[in-house]
C-alpha positions in Angstrom: 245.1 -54.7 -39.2 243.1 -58.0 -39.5 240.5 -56.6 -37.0 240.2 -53.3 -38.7 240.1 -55.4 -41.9 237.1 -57.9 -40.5 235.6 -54.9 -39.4 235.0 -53.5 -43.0 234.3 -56.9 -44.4 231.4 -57.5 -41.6 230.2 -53.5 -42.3 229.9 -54.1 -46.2 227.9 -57.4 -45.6 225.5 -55.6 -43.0 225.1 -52.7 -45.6 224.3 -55.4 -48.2 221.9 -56.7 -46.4 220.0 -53.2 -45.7 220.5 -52.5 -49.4 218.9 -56.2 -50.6 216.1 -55.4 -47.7 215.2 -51.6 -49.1 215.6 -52.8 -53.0 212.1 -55.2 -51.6 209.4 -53.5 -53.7 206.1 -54.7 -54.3 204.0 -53.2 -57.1 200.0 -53.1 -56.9 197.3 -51.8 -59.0 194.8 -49.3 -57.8 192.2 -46.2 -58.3 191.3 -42.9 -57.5 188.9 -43.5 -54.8 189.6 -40.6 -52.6 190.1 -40.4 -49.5 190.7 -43.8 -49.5 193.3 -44.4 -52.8 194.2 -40.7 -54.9 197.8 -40.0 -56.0 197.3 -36.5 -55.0 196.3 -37.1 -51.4 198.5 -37.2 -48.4 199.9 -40.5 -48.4 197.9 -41.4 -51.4 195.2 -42.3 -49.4 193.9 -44.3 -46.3 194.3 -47.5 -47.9 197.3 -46.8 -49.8 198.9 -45.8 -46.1 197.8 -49.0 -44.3 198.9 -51.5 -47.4 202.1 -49.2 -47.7 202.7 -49.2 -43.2 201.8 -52.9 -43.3 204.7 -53.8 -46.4 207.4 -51.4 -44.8 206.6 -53.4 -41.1 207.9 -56.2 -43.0 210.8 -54.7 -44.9 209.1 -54.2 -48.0 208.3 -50.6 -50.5 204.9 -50.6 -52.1 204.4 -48.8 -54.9 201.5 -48.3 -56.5 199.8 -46.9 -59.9 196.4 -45.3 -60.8 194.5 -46.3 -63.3 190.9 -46.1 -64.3 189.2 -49.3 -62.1 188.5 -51.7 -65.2 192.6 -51.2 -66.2 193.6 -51.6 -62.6 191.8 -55.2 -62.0 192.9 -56.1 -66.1 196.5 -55.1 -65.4 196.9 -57.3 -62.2 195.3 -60.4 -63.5 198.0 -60.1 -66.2 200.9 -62.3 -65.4 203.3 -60.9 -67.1 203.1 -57.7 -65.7 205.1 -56.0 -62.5 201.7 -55.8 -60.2 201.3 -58.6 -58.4 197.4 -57.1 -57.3 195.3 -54.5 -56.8 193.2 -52.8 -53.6 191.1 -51.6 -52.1 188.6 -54.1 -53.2 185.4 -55.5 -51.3 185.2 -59.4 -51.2 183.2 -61.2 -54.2 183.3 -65.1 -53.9 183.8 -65.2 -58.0 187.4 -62.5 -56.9 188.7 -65.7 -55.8 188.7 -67.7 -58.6 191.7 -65.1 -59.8 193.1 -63.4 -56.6 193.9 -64.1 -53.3 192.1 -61.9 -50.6 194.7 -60.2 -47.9 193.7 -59.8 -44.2 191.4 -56.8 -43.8 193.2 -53.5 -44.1 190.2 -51.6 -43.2 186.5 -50.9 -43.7 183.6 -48.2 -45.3 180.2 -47.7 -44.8 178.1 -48.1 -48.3 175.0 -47.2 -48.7 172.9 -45.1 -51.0 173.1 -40.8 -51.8 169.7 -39.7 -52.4 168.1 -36.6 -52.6 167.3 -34.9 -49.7 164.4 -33.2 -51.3 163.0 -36.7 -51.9 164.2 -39.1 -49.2 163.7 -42.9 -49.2 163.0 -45.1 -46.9 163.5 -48.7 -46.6 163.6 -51.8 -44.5 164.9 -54.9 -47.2 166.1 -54.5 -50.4 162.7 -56.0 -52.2 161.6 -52.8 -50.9 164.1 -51.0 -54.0 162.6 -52.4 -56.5 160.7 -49.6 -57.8 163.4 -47.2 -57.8 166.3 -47.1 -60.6 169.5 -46.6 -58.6 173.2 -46.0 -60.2 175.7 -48.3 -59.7 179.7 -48.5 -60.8 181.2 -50.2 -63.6 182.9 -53.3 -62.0 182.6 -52.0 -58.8 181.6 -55.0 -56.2 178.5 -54.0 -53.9 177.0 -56.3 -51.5 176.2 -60.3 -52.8 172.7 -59.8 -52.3 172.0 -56.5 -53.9 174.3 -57.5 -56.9 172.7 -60.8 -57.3 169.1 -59.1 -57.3 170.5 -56.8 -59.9 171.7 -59.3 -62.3 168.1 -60.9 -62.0 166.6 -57.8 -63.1 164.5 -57.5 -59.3 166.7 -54.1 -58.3 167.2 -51.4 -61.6 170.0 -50.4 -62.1 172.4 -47.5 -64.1 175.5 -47.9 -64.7 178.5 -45.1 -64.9 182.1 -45.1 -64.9 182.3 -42.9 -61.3 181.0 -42.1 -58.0 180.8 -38.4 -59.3 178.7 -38.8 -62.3 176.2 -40.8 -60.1 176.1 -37.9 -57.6 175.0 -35.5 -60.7 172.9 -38.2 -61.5 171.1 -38.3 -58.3 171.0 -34.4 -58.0 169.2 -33.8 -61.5 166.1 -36.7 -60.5 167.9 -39.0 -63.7 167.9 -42.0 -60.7 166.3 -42.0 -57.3 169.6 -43.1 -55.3 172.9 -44.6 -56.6 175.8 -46.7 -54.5 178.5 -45.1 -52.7 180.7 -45.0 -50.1 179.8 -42.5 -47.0 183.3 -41.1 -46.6 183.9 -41.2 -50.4 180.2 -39.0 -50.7 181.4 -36.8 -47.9 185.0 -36.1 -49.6 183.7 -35.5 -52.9 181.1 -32.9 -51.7 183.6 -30.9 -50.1 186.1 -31.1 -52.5 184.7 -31.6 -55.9 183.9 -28.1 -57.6 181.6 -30.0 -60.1 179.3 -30.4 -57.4 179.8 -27.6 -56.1 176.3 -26.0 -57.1 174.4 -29.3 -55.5 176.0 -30.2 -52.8 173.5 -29.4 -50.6 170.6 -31.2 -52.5 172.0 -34.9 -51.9 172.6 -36.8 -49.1 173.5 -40.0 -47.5 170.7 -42.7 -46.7 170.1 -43.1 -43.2 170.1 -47.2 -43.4 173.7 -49.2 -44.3 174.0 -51.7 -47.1 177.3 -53.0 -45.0 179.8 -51.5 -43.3 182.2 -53.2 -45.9 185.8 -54.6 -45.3 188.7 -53.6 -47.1 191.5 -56.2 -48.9 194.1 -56.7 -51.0 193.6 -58.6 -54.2 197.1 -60.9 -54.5 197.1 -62.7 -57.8 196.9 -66.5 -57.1 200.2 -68.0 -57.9 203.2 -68.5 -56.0 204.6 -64.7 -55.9 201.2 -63.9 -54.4 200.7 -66.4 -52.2 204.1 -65.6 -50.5 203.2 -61.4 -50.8 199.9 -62.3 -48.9 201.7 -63.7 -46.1 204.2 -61.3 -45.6 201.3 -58.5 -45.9 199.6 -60.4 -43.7 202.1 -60.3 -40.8 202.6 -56.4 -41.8 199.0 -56.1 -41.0 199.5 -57.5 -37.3 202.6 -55.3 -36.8 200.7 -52.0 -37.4 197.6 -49.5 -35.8 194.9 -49.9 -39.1 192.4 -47.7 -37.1 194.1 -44.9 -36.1 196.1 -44.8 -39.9 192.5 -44.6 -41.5 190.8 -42.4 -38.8 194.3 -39.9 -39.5 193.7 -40.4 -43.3 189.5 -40.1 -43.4 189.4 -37.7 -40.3 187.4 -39.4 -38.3 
C-alpha cells in the first residue's frame, strides 16, 4: 500500500510539474508582415514559427497579437501591459534605449520596388537623391539611408503599408519605395488589389542589406530573463530550414 501510495504522490508531482512547465506563456506584440508575421498564415508566419520553435525548445508557449505596427511597438513599451516585446524588428541603435535585442531569428533582403517600365540604377545612396522614394511609418530601414532621410539628402513619402507603396510605385506617384523582397514577392501573388499591376513593378537589382531579424524584449528584469531563455531556444532549433519551409525558398 505505501508503494502504490508513493507511487501516486511522485505521479501528481511529476504532472505538476508538466502542468507549471505548459502554463509558461510568453506574450509579444507584432504585425501583419506576411510571409513573415500574418495571423492567417500557416504558423502565423516565418518569424512567428522560429520565435514560437525557439520558446517551446525551452518549455515556454508564445503567443502573439496583431496590431497595426505603431500599436504593436506602443503596446510593448507599456509596462503594464502582458507583452513583454514585439518582432520582427531590424536593429536601430536608438531601439536600445527601450528594448533589449534577441539573438537573430532570421534575415530579409530590402531593397527598393521600382517600375520595370522605368528601372533605376545605382551605385551609393547619394546617387537617390533625385528620386522621391516611399518609405513606412516607423518602419526601421538601414542607419545610413534613414539618417540621409532625416537630413533631407534622400526624399522621402511616407504610408502606413508596404501595399500602398506598391500602388504608389505602379501609378509613377514615387520612383521606388522600401520593401522587403519576399514581402514584394508575397504580396504580388496574393494581393488582389494588385492584381491589375503586378506585372509593372519589380524588385531592384542592388540590396540595401540583407537585414537580420530580432526580438524586441522590453528592458527590465522580465525581459532580460525572456531574452536568455529565447536565446538558448534559438541554439536548440534549425532557423534556416523553419524560414526557407515558411518563405518557400
Amino acid at each position: 500500500m505505501k508503494i502504490v501510495l508513493r507511487f501516486v504522490i511522485l505521479s501528481l508531482l511529476a504532472f505538476s510539474s508538466f502542468m507549471v512547465s505548459a502554463d509558461q506563456k510568453v506574450y509579444l506584440t507584432s504585425l501583419s508582415w506576411p510571409p513573415y508575421s500574418d495571423k492567417h498564415l500557416p504558423d502565423q508566419g516565418a518569424s512567428i514559427a522560429v520565435a514560437k520553435a525557439a520558446f517551446k525548445a525551452m518549455g515556454y508557449e508564445l503567443v502573439v497579437d496583431f496590431f497595426p505596427w505603431s500599436r504593436a511597438v506602443k503596446s510593448a513599451k507599456d509596462k503594464d501591459s502582458k507583452y513583454v516585446g514585439y518582432f520582427p524588428e531590424y536593429y536601430a541603435k536608438e531601439i536600445e534605449q527601450e528594448f533589449i535585442f534577441s539573438a537573430e531569428m532570421g534575415s530579409g533582403p530590402l531593397g527598393f520596388v521600382h517600375k520595370k517600365s522605368n528601372p533605376i540604377n545605382w551605385a551609393n545612396l547619394d546617387d537617390l537623391s533625385q528620386y522621391n522614394i516611399g518609405t513606412v511609418q516607423d518602419y526601421v530601414n538601414t542607419a545610413e539611408f534613414d539618417q540621409l532621410a532625416a537630413s533631407g539628402k534622400i526624399k522621402v513619402k511616407t504610408v502606413i503599408s508596404d501595399l500602398h507603396n506598391i500602388r504608389k510605385v505602379a501609378a509613377g506617384r514615387i520612383n521606388m519605395a522600401v520593401i522587403d523582397k519576399n514581402v514584394l514577392s508575397y504580396l504580388l501573388k496574393t494581393e488582389s488589389k494588385l492584381s491589375e499591376i503586378k506585372n509593372d513593378v519589380e524588385f531592384n537589382a542592388k540590396l540595401l542589406e540583407n537585414k537580420k531579424l530580432y526580438v524586441c524584449f522590453r528592458k527590465g528584469p522580465e525581459g532580460e530573463r525572456l531574452t536568455k531563455i529565447f536565446n538558448e531556444g534559438i541554439k536548440k532549433i534549425d532557423v534556416d530550414k523553419i524560414m526557407a519551409k515558411h518563405l518557400n525558398l
